[in-house]
N, C-alpha and C positions, 0 to 999 in steps of 0.2 A: 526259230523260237519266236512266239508271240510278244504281245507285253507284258504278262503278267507274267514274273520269274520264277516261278515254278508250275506252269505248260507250256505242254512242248507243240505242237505238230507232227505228228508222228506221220499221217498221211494224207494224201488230198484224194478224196474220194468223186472222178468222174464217172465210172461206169457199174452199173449195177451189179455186175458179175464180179466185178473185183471186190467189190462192199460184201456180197454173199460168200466171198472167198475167204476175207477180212475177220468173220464172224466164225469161222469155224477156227479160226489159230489163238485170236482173244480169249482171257480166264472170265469167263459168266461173270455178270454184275453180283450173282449170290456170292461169290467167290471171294471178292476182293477183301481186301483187309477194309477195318474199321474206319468210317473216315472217308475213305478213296471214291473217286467218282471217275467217269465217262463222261466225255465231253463233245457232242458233234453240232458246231456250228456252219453254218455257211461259209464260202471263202472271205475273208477279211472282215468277222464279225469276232469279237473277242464275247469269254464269256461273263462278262460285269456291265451291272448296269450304267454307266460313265464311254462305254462304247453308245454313238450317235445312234445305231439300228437299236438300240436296245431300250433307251431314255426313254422313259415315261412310259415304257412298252408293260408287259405284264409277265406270269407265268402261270399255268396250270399244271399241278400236285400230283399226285395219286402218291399215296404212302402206302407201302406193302407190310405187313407186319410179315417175320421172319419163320412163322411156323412152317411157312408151307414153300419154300425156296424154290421146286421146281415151278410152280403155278407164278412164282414172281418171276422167274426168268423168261420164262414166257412170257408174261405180257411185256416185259422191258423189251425182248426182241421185237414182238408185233408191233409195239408204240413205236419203238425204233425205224424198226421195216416199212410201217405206215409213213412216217414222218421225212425220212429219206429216200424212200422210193416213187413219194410224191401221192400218196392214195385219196389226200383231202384235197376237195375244188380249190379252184384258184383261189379266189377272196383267200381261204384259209393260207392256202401254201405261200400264199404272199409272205401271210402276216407271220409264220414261222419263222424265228433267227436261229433258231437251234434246239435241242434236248440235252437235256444231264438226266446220267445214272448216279446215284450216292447207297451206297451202303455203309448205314450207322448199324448201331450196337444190338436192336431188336428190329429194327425194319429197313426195308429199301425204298429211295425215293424215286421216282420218274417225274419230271419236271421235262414243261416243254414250254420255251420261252417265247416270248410275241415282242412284236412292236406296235408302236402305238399305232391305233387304227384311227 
């Protein structure tokens, strides 16, 4: 368990195939209940701004409106699969501490966290 008492760790993702393996057993971000989010940060980076990688750091949005569920899950995966499998130059891949999924009530969020540059 992390710090924050209600997330878990559920797995520590080293190897790419196990992450693509990971993705076909998890319920889609369209899926989740109201509320619920995805959470993949780096090892020992929690996800609140009060963790030291994260302080003064930033996040960038994309809000999906819920009409079109397949066309959000897809980009959740790609942003995901980019962000994880490392697709953006260094400078960037630095400055990533993690991604969250959120599914509220008419749309889904993809949020992908920084640190300060």
């Amino acid at each position: 368990m992390i710090g924050i008492s209600f997330l878990y760790e559920l797995v520590h993702l080293k190897l790419w195939d196990f992450f693509c393996g990971l993705l076909g057993k998890i319920i889609p971000l369209s899926q989740l209940p109201n509320g619920a989010s995805y959470h993949f940060f780096k090892q020992g980076i929690e996800p609140r701004w009060e963790d030291k990688n994260n302080f003064e750091g930033g996040k960038w949005i994309l809000v999906l409106q819920k009409q079109n569920l397949n066309k959000a899950d897809k980009i959740w995966f790609l942003t995901l699969s980019s962000v994880l499998g490392g697709s953006f130059k260094n400078n960037l891949k630095r400055a990533i501490t993690g991604i969250v999924g959120t599914i509220k009530k008419n749309q889904l969020r993809v949020a992908i966290w920084t640190k300060k540059i």
